[in-house]
C-alpha positions in Angstrom: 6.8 13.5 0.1 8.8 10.3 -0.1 11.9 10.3 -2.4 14.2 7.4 -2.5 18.1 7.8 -2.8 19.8 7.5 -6.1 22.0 4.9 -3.9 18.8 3.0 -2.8 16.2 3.4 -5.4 13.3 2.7 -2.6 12.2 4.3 0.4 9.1 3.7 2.7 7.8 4.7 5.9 5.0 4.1 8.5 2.9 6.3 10.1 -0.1 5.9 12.8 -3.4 5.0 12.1 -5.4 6.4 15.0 -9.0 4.2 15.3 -11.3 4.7 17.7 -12.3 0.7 18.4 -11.2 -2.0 17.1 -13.2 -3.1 14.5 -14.1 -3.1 10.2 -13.4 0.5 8.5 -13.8 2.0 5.0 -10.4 3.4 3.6 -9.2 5.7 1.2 -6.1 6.7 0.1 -5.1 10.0 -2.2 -1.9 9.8 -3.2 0.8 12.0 -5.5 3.3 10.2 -7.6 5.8 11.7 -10.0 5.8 9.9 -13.5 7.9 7.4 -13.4 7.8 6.3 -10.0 5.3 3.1 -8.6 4.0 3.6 -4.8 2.0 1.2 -2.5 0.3 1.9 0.3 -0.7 -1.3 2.5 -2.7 -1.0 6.1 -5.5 -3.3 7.8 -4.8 -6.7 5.8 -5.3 -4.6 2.5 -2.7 -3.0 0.0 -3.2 -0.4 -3.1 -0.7 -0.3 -6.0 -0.6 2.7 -8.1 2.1 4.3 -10.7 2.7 7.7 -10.8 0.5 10.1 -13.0 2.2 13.5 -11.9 -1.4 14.1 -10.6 -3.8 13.6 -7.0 -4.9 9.9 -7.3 -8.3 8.3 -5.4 -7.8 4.7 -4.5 -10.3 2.4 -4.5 -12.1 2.4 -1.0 -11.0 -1.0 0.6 -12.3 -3.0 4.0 -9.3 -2.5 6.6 -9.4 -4.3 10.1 -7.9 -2.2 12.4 -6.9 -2.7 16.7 -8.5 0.1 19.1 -6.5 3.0 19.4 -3.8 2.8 16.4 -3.0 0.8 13.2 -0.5 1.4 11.0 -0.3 2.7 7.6 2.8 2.3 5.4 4.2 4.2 2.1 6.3 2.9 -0.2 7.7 4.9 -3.4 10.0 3.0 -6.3 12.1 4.9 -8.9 11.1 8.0 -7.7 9.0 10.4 -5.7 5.4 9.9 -4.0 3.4 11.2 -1.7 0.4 10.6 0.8 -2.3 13.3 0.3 -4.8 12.2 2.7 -6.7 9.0 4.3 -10.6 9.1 4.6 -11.4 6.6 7.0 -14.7 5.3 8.3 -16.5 2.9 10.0 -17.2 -0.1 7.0 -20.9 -0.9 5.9 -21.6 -4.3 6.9 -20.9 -7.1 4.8 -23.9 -8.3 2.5 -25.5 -11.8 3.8 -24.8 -14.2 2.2 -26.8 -15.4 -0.7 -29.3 -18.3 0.3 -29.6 -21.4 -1.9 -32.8 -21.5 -4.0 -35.4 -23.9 -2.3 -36.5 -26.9 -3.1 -39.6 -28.2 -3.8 -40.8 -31.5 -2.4 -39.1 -34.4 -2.5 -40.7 -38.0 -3.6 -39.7 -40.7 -2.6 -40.0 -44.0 -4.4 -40.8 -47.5 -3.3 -43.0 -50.1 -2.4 
């Protein structure tokens, strides 16, 4: 659990990320936070916002780039406590093509 200070009214830390290559994975974050109190949790290029429900929250699964061997994963708590339940992570689906732009039919051409 993270609890900031009455002095400080924010507290944060980092922890390891392990990955097993570098590479595209699939996160998910649970997290705790007491009513009252706002949390984010940030790792891989991507960032989850949440306010505290005095209950086990499920983030949104997000698309985290991540270096072989460890990332880092940081918690942040405002105006009171939050806590990191567990992180699901797996390797990401790939990326949809993109869509292709309707064909054409033939073209004329006018003149002489």
């Amino acid at each position: 659990t993270l609890t900031p200070t009455e002095h400080d009214r924010r507290a944060s830390m980092a922890l390891a990320l392990p990955a097993p290559s570098a590479g595209a994975f699939a996160l998910t974050p649970r997290v705790f936070g007491a009513v009252g109190a706002t949390g984010r949790v940030r790792a891989g290029g991507a960032e989850w916002s949440f306010a505290g429900e005095a209950r086990l929250v499920e983030l949104p699964t997000k698309r985290v780039a991540l270096p072989s061997g460890e990332g880092r994963l940081v918690v942040e708590a405002e105006g009171g406590p939050v806590a990191l339940d567990r992180v699901l992570l797996a390797p990401a689906l790939p990326s949809a093509p993109p869509a292709l732009a309707p064909a054409r039919g033939p073209t004329r051409r006018r003149g002489p």
